[in-house]
C-alpha positions as a Markdown table, in Angstrom:
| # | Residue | x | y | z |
|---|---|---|---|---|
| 1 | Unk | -130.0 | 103.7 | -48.9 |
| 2 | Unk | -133.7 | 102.4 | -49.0 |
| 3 | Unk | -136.0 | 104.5 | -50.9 |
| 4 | Unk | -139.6 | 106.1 | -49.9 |
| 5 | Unk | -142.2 | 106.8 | -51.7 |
| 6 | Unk | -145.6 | 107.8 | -50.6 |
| 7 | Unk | -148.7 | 105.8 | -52.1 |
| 8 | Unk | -149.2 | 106.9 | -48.4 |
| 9 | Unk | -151.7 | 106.1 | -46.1 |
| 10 | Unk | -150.4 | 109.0 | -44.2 |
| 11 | Unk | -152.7 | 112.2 | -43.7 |
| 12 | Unk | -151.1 | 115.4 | -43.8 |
| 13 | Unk | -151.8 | 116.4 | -40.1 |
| 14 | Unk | -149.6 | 112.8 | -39.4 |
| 15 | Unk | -146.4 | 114.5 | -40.9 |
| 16 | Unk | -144.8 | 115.9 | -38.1 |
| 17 | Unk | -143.7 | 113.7 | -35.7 |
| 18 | Unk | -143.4 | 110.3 | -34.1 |
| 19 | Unk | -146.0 | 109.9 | -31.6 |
| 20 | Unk | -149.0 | 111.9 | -33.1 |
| 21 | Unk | -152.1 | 111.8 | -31.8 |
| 22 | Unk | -155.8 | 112.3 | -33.2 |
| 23 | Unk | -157.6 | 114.0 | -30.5 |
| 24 | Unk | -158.3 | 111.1 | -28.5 |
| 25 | Unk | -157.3 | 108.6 | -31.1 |
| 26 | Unk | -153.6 | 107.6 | -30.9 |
| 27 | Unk | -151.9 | 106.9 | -34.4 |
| 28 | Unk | -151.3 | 103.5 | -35.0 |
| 29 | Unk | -148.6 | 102.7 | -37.6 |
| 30 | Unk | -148.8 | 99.6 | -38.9 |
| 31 | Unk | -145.5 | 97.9 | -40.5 |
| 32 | Unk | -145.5 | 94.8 | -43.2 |
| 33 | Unk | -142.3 | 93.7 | -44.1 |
| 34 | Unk | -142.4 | 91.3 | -47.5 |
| 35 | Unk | -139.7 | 89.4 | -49.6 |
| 36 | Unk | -140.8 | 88.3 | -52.7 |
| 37 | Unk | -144.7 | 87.9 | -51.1 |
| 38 | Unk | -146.6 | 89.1 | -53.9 |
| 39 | Unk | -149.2 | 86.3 | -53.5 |
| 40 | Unk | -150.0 | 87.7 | -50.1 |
| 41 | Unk | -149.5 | 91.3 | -50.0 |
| 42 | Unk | -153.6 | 91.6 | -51.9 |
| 43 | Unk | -155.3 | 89.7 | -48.7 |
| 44 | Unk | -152.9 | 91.4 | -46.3 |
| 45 | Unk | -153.6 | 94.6 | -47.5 |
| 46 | Unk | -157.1 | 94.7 | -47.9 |
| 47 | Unk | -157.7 | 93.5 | -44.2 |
| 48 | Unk | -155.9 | 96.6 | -43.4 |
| 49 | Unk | -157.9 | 99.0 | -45.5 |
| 50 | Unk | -161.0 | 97.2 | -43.9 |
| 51 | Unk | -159.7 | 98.6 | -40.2 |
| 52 | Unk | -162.1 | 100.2 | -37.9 |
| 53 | Unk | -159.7 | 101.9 | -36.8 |
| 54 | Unk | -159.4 | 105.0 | -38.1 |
| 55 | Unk | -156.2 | 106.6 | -36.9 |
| 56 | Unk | -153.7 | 104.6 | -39.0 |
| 57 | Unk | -151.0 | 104.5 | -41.1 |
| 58 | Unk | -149.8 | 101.5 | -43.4 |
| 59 | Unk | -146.1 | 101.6 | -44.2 |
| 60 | Unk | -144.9 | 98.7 | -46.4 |
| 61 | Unk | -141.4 | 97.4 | -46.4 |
| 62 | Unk | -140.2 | 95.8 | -49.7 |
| 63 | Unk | -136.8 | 94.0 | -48.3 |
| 64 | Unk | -135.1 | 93.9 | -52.0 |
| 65 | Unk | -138.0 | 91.6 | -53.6 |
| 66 | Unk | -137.7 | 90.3 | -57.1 |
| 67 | Unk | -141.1 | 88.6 | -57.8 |
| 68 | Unk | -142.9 | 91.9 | -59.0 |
| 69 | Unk | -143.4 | 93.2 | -55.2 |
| 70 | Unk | -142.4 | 96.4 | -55.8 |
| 71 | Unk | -144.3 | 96.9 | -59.1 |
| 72 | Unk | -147.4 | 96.4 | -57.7 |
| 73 | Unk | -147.0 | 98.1 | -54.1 |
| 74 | Unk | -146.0 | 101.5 | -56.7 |
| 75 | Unk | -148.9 | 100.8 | -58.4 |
| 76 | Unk | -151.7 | 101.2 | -55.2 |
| 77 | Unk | -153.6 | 104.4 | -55.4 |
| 78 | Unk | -152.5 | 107.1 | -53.7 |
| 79 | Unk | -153.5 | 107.2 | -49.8 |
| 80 | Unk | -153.4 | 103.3 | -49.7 |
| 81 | Unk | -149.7 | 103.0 | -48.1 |
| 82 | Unk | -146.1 | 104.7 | -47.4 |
| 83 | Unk | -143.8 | 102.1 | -49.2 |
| 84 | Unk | -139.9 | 102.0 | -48.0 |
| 85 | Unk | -137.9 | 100.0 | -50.4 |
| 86 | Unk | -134.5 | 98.5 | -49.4 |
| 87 | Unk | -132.2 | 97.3 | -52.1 |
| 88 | Unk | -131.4 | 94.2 | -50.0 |
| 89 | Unk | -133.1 | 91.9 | -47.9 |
| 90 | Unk | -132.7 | 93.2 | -44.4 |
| 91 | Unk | -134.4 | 90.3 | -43.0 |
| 92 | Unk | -137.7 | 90.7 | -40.3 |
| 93 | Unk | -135.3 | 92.2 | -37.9 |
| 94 | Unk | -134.3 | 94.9 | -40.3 |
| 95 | Unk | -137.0 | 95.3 | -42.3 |
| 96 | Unk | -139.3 | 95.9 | -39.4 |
| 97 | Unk | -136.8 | 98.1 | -38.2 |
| 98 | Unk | -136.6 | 100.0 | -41.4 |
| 99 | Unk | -140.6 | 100.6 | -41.4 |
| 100 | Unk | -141.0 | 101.4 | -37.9 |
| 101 | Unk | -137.9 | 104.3 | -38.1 |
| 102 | Unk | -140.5 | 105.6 | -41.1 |
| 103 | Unk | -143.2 | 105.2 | -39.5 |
| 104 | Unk | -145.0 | 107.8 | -37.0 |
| 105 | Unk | -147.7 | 106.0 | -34.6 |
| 106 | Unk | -147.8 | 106.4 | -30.9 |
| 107 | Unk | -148.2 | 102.5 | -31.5 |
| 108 | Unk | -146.5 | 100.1 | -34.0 |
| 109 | Unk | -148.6 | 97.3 | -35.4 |
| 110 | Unk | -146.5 | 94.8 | -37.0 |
| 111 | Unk | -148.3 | 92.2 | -39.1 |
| 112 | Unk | -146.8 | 89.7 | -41.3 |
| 113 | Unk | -146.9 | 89.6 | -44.7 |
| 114 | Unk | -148.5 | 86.3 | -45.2 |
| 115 | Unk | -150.9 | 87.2 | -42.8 |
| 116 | Unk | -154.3 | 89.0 | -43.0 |
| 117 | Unk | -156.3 | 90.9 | -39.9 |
| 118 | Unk | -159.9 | 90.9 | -38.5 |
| 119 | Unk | -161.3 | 94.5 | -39.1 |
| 120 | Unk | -161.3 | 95.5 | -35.5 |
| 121 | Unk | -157.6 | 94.3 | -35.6 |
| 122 | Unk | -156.0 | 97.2 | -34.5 |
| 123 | Unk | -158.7 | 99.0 | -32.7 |
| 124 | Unk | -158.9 | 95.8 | -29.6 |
| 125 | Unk | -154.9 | 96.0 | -29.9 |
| 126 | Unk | -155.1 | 99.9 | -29.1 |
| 127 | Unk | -157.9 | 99.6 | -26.1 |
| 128 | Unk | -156.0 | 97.2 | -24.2 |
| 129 | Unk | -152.8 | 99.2 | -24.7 |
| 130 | Unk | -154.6 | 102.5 | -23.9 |
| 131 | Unk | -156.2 | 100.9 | -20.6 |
| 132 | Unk | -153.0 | 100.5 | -18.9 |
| 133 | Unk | -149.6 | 102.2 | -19.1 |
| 134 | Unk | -147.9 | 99.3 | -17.9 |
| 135 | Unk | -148.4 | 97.3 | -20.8 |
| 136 | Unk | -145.9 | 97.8 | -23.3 |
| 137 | Unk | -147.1 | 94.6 | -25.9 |
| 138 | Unk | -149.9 | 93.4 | -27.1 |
| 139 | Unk | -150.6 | 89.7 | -28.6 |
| 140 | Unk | -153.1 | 88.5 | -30.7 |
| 141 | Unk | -155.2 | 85.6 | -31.3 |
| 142 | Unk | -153.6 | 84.0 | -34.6 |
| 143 | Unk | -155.6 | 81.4 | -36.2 |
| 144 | Unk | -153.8 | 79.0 | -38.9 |
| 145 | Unk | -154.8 | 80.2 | -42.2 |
| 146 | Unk | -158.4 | 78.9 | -43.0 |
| 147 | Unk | -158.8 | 77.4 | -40.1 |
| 148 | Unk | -160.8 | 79.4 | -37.5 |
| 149 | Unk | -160.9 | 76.5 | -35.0 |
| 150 | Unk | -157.3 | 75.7 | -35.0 |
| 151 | Unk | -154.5 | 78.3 | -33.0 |
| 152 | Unk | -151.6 | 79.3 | -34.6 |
| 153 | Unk | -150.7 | 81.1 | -31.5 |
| 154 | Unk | -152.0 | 83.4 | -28.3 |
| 155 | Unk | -148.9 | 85.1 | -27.2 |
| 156 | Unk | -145.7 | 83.2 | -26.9 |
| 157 | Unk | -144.3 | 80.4 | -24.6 |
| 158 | Unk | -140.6 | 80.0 | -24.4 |
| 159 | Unk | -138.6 | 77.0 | -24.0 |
| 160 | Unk | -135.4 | 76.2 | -21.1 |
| 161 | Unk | -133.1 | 77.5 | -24.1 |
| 162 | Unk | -134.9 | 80.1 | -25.9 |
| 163 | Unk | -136.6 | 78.7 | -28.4 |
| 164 | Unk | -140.3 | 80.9 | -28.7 |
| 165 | Unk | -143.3 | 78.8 | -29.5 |
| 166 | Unk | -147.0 | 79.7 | -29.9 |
| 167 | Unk | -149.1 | 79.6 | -26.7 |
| 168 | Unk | -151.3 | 77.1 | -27.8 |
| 169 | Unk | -150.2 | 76.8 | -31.2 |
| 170 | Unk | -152.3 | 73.9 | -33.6 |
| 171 | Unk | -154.7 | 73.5 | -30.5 |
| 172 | Unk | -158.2 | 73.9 | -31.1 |
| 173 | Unk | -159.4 | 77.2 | -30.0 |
| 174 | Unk | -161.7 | 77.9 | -27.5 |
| 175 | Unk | -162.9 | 79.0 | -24.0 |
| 176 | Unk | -159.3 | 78.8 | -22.8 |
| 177 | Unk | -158.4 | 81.7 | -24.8 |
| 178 | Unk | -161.7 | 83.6 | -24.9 |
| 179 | Unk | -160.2 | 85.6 | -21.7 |
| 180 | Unk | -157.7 | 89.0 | -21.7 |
| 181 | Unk | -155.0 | 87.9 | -19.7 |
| 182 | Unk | -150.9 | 88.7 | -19.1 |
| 183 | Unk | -148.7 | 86.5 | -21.5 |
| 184 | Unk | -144.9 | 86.5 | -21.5 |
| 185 | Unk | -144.5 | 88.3 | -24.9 |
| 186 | Unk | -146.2 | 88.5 | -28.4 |
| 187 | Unk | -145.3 | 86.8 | -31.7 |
| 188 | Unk | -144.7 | 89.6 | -33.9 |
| 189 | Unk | -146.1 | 88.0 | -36.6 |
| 190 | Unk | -149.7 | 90.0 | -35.6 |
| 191 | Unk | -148.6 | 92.3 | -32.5 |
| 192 | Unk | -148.6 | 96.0 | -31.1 |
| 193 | Unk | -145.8 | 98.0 | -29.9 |
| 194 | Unk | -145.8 | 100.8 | -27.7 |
| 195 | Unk | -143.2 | 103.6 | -29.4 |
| 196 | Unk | -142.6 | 105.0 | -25.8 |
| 197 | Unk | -141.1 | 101.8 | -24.8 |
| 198 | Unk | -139.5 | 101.0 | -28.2 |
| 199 | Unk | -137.7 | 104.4 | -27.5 |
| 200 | Unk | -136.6 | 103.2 | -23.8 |
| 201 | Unk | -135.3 | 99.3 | -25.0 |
| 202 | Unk | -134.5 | 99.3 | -28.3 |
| 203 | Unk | -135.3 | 97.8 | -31.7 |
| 204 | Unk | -135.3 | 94.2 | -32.9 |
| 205 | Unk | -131.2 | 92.8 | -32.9 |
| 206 | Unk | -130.4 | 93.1 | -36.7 |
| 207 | Unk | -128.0 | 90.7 | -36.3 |
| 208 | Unk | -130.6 | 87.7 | -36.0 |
| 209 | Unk | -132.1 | 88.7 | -39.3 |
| 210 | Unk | -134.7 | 86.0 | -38.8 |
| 211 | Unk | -136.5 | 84.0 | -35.9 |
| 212 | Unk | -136.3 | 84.5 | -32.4 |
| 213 | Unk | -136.1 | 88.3 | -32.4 |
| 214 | Unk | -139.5 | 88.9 | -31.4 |
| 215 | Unk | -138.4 | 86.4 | -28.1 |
| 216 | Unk | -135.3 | 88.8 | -27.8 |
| 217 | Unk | -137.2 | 92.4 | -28.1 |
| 218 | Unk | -139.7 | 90.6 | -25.8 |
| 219 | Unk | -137.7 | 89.5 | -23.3 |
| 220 | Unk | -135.8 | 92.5 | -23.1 |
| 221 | Unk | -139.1 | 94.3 | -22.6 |
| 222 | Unk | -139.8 | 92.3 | -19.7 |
| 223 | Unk | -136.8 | 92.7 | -17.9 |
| 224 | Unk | -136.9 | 96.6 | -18.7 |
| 225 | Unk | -140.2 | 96.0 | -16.4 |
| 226 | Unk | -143.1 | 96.4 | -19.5 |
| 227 | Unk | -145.7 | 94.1 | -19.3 |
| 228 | Unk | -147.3 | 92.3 | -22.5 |
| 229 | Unk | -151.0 | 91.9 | -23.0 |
| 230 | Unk | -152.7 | 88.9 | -24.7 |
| 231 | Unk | -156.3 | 90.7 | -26.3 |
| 232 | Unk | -158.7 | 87.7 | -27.3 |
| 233 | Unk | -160.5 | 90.2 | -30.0 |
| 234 | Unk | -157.5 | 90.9 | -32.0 |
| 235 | Unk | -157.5 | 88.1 | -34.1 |
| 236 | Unk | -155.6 | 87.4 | -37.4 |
| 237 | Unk | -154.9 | 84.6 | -39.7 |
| 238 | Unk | -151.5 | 83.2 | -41.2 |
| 239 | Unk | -150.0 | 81.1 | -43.3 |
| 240 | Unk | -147.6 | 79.3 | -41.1 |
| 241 | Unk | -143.6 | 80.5 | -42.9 |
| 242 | Unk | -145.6 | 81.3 | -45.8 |
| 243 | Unk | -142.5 | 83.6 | -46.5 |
| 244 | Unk | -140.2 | 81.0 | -45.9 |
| 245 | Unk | -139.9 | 77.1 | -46.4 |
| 246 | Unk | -141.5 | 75.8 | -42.5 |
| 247 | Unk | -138.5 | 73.5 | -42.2 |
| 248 | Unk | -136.0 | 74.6 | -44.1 |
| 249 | Unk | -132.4 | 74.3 | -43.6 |
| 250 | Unk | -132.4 | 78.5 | -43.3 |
| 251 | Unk | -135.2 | 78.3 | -40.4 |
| 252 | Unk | -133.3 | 75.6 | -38.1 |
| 253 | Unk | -130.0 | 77.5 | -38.8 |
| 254 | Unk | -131.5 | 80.4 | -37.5 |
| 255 | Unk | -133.3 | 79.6 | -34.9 |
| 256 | Unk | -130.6 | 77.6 | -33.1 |
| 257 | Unk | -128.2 | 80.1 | -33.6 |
| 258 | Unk | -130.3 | 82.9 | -32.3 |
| 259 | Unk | -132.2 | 81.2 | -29.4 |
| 260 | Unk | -128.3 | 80.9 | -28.1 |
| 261 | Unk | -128.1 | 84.7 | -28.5 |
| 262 | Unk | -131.6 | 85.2 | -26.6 |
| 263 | Unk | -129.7 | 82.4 | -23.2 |
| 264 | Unk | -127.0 | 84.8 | -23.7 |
| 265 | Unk | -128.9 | 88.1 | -23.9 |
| 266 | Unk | -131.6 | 87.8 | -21.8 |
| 267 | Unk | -131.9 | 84.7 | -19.6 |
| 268 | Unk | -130.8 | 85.2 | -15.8 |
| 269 | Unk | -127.4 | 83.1 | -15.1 |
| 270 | Unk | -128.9 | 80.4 | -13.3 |
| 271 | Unk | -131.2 | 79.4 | -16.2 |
| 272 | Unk | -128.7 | 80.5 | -18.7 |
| 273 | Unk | -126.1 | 77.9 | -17.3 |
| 274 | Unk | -128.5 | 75.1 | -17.0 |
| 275 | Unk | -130.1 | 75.7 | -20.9 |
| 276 | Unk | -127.9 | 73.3 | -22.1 |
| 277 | Unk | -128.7 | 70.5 | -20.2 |
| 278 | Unk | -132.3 | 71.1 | -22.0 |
| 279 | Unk | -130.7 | 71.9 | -25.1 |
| 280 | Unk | -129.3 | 68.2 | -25.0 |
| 281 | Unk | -132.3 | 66.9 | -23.9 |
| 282 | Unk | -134.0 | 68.7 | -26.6 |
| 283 | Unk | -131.6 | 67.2 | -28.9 |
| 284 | Unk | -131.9 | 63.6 | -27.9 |
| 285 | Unk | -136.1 | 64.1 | -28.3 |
| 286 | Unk | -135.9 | 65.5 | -31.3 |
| 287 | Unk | -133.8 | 62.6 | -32.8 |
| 288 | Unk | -136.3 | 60.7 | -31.3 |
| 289 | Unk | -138.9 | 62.3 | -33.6 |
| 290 | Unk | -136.9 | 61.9 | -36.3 |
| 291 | Unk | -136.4 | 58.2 | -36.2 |
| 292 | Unk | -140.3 | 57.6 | -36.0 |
| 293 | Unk | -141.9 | 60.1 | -38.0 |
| 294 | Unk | -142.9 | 63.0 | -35.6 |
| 295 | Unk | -142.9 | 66.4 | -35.5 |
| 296 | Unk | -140.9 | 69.4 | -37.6 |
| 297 | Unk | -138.0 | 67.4 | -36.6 |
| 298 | Unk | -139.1 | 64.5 | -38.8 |
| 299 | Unk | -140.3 | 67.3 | -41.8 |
| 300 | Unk | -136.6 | 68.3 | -41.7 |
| 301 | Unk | -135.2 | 65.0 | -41.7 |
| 302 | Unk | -136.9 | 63.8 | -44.4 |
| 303 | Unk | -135.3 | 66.1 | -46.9 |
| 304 | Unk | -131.8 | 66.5 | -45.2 |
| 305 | Unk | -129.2 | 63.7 | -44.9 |
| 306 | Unk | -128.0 | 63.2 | -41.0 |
| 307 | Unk | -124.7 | 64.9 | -42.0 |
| 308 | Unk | -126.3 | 68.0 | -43.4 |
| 309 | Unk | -128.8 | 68.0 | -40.0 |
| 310 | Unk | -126.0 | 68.0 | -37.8 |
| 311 | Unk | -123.7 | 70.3 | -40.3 |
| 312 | Unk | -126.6 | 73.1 | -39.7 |
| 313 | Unk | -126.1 | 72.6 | -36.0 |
| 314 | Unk | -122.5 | 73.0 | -36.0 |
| 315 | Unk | -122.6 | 75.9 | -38.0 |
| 316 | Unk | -125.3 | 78.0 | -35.8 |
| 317 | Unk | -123.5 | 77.1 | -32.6 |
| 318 | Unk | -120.2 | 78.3 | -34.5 |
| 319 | Unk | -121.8 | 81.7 | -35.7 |
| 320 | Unk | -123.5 | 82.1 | -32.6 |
| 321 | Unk | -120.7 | 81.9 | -30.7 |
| 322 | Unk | -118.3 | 83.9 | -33.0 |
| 323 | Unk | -120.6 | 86.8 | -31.8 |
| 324 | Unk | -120.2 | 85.9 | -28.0 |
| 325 | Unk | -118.1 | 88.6 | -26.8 |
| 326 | Unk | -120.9 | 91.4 | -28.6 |
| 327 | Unk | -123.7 | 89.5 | -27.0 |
| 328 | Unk | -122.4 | 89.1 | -23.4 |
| 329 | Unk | -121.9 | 93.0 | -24.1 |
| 330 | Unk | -125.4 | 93.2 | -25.0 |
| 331 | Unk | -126.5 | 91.5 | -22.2 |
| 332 | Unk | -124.9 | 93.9 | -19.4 |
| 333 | Unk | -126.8 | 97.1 | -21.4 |
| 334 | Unk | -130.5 | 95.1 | -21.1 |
| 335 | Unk | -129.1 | 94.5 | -17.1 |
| 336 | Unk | -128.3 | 98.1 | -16.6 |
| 337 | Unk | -132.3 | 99.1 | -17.5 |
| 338 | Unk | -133.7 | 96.4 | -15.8 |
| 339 | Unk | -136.2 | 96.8 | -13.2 |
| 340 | Unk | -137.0 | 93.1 | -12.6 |
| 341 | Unk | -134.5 | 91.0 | -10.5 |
| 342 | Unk | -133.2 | 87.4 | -12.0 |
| 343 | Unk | -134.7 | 85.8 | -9.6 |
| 344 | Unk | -138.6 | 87.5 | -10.7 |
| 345 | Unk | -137.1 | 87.2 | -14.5 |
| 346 | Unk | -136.8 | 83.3 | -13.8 |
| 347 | Unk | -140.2 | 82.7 | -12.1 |
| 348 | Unk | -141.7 | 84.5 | -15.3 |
| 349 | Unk | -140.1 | 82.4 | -17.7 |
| 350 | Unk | -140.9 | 79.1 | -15.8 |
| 351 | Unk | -144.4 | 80.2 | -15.6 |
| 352 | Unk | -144.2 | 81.2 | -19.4 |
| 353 | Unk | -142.1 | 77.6 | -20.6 |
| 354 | Unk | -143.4 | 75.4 | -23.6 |
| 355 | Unk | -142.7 | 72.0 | -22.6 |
| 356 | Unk | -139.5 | 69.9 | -24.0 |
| 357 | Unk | -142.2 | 66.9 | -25.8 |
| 358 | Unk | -144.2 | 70.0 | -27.1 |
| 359 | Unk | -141.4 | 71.5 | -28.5 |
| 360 | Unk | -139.3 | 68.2 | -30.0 |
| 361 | Unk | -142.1 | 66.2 | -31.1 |
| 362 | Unk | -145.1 | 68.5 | -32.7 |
| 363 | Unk | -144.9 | 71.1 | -35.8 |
């Protein structure tokens, strides 16, 4: 069982229930989930104790760290943070899961561990939520860690087999994304939930521990009708998988094995039957890259003998489709809420798809 402990950020008057509100102010929790983060969890915190906003909660999720996490997250002064401890690492999935089950906001604000947030983070997040009960998401402006002019994301793109990439991501930033404007979905790295609609769809899928289950709760947001809101004054900075290795043998596991779970899950049938056309498009492209130098592909490659590269991709496609049956069983739940048809659904994620040379051949 995890264990609580309240170096709590949470005021007395918050201890009721779920959903509180502060007057007019809506309480915002926000959730950061670390594993063995200690050298981000000062900058991360403090951009959260520097919030405008003033109706908020911190809850902290240690996911069973052993680099002296937990030591100093017990040590913050009192009113600083409500820290869950798990005895295991639950992943992003479960961990965020964990904090937002303990948490009590109208709104969930989840923000990475290696990340940090602009002080009127949360408080742009909440005004384009509160404008319009349609939207159920918000998405951020992230900028690459020390590097104002350079995106790490606005919102995310997804690609012809459900593989979610940064709108924009390592573009300069500019006018482009100066403007408030629908997106498909956030990057839950920096991103606010609504609780209401959290209640109605569901949590992130524990079973994809890590990657692509911010695409999943996202798409399966969509379908259930909620909009998602890209908010240009909600900006935050992060160090790109500064929790885990950027192209590491663990990432490209998971993300091909759970962007088969999101075709399966989420995508409408004629997309989902033509995804693996793409997929071995994708493949052949990121060979490509490989071969001459390019991309994440290439980053991979370097420290991974071709065997081992295509061991990973037997392996995910193997897991992923050990848990078929579960996930086609998934799938018909998300279809009985939805209030979009496949054919709206697919016009969406056209509108909303990174492009194949984007996706094979950069970082």
């Amino acid at each position: 069982m995890p264990r609580v402990s309240h170096t709590g950020s949470t005021a007395a008057k918050f201890a009721a229930r779920p959903g509180t509100r502060d007057g007019d102010r809506p309480l915002v929790s926000v959730i950061v989930v670390t594993w063995n983060g200690l050298a981000y969890l000062p900058d991360c915190l403090d951009s959260l104790a520097a919030q405008t906003y003033p109706a908020l909660e911190v809850v902290v999720v240690d996911n069973g760290s052993t680099d002296g996490s937990v030591e100093y997250l017990r040590g913050q002064r009192a009113g600083r943070l409500h820290l869950v401890e798990s005895p295991s690492n639950l992943g992003f999935a479960g961990g965020n899961n964990l904090g937002i089950r303990a948490s009590k906001g109208v709104y969930l604000a989840l923000l990475n561990n290696d990340a940090t947030a602009d002080p009127e983070w949360v408080e742009a997040l909440v005004t384009a939520a509160e404008a319009d009960p349609t939207v159920g998401m918000c998405a951020s402006r992230i900028h690459v860690w020390k590097r104002p002019d350079l995106l790490d994301g606005a919102g995310l793109l997804v690609s012809g087999d459900g593989i979610g990439r940064g709108r924009g991501r390592l573009e300069a930033d500019g006018e482009r994304f100066d403007s408030e404007a629908d997106v498909l979905l956030p990057s839950a790295c920096a991103a606010l939930y609504r609780r209401s609609m959290l209640d109605e769809i569901g949590l992130f899928d524990e079973d994809f521990f890590a990657y692509c289950e911010d695409t999943d709760l996202g798409l399966r947001a969509r379908i259930a009708g909620w909009r998602c809101r890209y908010v240009p004054g909600a900006v935050a900075w992060h160090h790109y998988s500064g929790s885990t290795a950027p192209h590491s043998p663990f990432k490209a596991f998971h993300v091909e094995r759970n962007r088969i779970w999101v075709v399966v899950k989420c995508f409408p049938p004629g997309m989902a039957a033509t995804s693996l056309a793409y997929t071995l498009a994708r493949y052949a492209l990121q060979l490509y890259a490989a071969l001459s130098g390019r991309g994440a592909a290439a980053k991979l490659a370097a420290q991974q003998t071709p065997w081992k590269l295509a061991g990973i991709i037997v392996r995910a496609w193997w897991a992923a489709l050990a848990r078929l049956p579960e996930m086609w069983r998934r799938r018909r739940a998300i279809r009985s809420m939805s209030k979009v048809s496949r054919r709206a659904l697919a016009r969406l994620l056209r509108a909303h798809r990174v492009g194949l040379g984007e996706l094979a051949l950069r970082d």
